[in-house]
N, C-alpha and C positions, 0 to 999 in steps of 0.2 A: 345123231346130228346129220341134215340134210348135207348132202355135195355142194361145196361154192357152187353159185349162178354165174359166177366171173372167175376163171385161174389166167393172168400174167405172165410167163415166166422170162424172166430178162429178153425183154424188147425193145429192141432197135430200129430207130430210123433218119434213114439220112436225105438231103437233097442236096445233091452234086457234092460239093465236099462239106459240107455244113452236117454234123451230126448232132440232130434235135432233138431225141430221146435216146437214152443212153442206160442200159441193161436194167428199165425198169420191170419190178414184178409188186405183184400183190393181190392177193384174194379179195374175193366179193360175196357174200354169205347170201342166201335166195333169200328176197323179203328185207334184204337190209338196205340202207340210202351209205353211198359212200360217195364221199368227195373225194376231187384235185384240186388242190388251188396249187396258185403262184403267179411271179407280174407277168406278166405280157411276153410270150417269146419263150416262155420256160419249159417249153413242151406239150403243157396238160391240154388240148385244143387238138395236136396232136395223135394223143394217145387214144382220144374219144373215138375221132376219125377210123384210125384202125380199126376198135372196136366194132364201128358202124360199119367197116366193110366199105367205106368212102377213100379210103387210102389202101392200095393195093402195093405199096413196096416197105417191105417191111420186116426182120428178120425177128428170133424168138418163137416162140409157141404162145395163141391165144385158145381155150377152151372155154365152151359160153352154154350152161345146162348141159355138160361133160360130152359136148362134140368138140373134137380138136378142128381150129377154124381154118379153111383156105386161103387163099391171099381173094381170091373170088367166091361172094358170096350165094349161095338157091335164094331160091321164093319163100322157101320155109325159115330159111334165115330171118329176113326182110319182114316177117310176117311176124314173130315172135320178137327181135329187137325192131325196136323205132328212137327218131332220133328229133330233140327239140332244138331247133335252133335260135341263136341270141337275137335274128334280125324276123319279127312276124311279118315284115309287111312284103320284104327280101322272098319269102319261103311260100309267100302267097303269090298265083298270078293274078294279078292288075284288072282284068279284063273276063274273068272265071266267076262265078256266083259262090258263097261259099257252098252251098247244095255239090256243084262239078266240085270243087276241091275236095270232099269230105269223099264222094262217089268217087273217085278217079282210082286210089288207092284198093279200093273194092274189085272195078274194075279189072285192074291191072293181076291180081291174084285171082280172079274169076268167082268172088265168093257173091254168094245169090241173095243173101239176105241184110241188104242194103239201108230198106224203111227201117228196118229195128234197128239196127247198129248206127246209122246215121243219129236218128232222134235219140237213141243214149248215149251216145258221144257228148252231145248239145245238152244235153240235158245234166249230164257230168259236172260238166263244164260252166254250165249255167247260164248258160245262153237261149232264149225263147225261142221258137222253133220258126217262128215268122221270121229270123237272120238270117234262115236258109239261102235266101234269093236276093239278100244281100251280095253286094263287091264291096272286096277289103278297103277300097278307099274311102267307106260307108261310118265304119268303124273307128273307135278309138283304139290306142296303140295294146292297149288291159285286152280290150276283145278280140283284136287280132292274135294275139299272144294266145287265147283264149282258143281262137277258132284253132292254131297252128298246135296244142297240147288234143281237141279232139281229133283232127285229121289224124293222128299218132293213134288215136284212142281207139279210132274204128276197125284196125287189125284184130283188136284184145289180144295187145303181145304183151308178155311176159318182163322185160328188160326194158327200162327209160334208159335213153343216154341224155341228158340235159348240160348242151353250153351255154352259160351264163345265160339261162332262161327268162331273166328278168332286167339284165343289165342295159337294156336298152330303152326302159318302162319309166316313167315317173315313178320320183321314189312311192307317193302319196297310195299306187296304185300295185306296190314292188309286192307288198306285206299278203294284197289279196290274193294274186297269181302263187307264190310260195304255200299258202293253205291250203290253194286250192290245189294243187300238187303233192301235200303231203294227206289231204282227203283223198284224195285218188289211190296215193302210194296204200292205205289201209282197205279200200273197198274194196279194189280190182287185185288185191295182194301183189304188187309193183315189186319189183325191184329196181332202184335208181343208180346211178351213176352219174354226180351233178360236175361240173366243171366251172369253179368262180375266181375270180379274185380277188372276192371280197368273203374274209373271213366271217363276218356275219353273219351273214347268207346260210355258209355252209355248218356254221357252229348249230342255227335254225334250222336244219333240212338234214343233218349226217347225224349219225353212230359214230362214225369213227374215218377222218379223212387224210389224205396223204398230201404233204406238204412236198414240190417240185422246183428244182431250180436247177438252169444251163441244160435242161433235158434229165436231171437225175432224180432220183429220189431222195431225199433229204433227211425226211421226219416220217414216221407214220403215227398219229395220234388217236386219240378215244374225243369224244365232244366233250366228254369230263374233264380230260386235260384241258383243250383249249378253253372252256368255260372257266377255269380254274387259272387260267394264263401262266400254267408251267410248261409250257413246250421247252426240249431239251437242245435245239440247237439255236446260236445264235440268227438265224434269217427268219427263224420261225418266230422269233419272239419280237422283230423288226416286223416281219408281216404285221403282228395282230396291233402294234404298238401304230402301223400306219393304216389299217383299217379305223382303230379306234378315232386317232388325229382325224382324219376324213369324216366320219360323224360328228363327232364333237363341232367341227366345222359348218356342219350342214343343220 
């Protein structure tokens, strides 16, 4: 059996006196999708960030493709982890062509081979190649989401960290972003790391995901359990019962 792509080992982080994750750990297997949920405030948003090397105060051991990680991340980090965030339009500039957005990231790591990696990014993703010279305000919120999963694409790294990658989408258009991410996760042999807080979502996209509350770890589950709605602790099973209400609703 391959090395975890992810090792945790009780991590900490605080801002000022507020301690917002609290001695969590947990493995990540290469090639496998694993989730964080929990409501708002519970940490998992957090935890991501460290990962990303976007949060630099932070105690615990992270190791990611069995390098133990700095609090400051290289280039070859950056290059191998990429990170989706919840807001596409947020992560896009306003004023940039999607063509600069997709090249910038190129760019910045100094790699030469830009024409081929750009049009398979787009092409992934599924978006016509004439978007290129498109601006994000061109777009629906699907293809922004869309362009914001290639710009990550054109590293060809190794590690998704995805925060509520959809949450911010019509639901009408939630289902095709999700596929199209777990098509990606099989082609490009991916490894994810999704962050939701909506059980659904991640029951749809995980193996096996860890339930977060007050900064702790709670639950760690299989998608067999959650699909089977025996989670062992009481918030866990409050979770899926208020994910469910909210559909049902909708």
């Amino acid at each position: 059996m391959s090395a975890p792509a992810v090792i945790v080992d009780r991590l900490n982080v605080s801002f000022g006196s507020s301690h917002v994750v609290r001695d969590v750990s947990f493995e990540v297997a290469e090639g496998e999708s694993y989730g964080i949920v929990g409501e708002s405030g519970s940490g998992k948003s957090t935890v991501l960030r460290v990962l990303a090397g976007l949060n630099q105060e932070w105690g615990g051991a992270v190791t990611i493709f069995g390098k133990a990680q700095p609090k400051v991340r290289d280039k070859a980090f950056h290059r191998a982890v990429q990170m989706v965030f919840q807001d596409p339009y947020g992560s896009l500039h306003p004023k940039k062509t999607l063509d600069d957005a997709l090249a910038e990231p190129l760019a910045i790591h100094g790699i030469g081979d830009a024409e081929r990696r750009i049009a398979r990014a787009l092409s992934d993703v599924g978006l016509p190649s004439a978007f290129r010279y498109r601006y994000p305000h061109q777009l629906s919120g699907g293809q922004r989401q869309r362009v914001a999963i290639a710009r990550a694409l054109v590293l060809e790294p190794t590690l998704f960290l995805l925060d509520e990658p959809t949450s911010a989408l019509d639901v009408s258009i939630q289902a095709e972003v999700l596929n199209l991410l777990q098509a990606l996760r099989q082609e490009r042999k991916l490894t994810y790391i999704l962050v939701s807080h909506d059980l659904a979502v991640v029951g749809h996209m995980c193996e096996r995901l860890m339930v977060m509350q007050h900064g702790q770890c709670v639950e760690e589950m299989s998608a067999a359990t959650l699909s089977a709605r025996k989670p062992e602790t009481a918030y866990a099973q409050a979770l899926l019962v208020a994910s469910e209400g909210f559909r049902r609703q909708g």
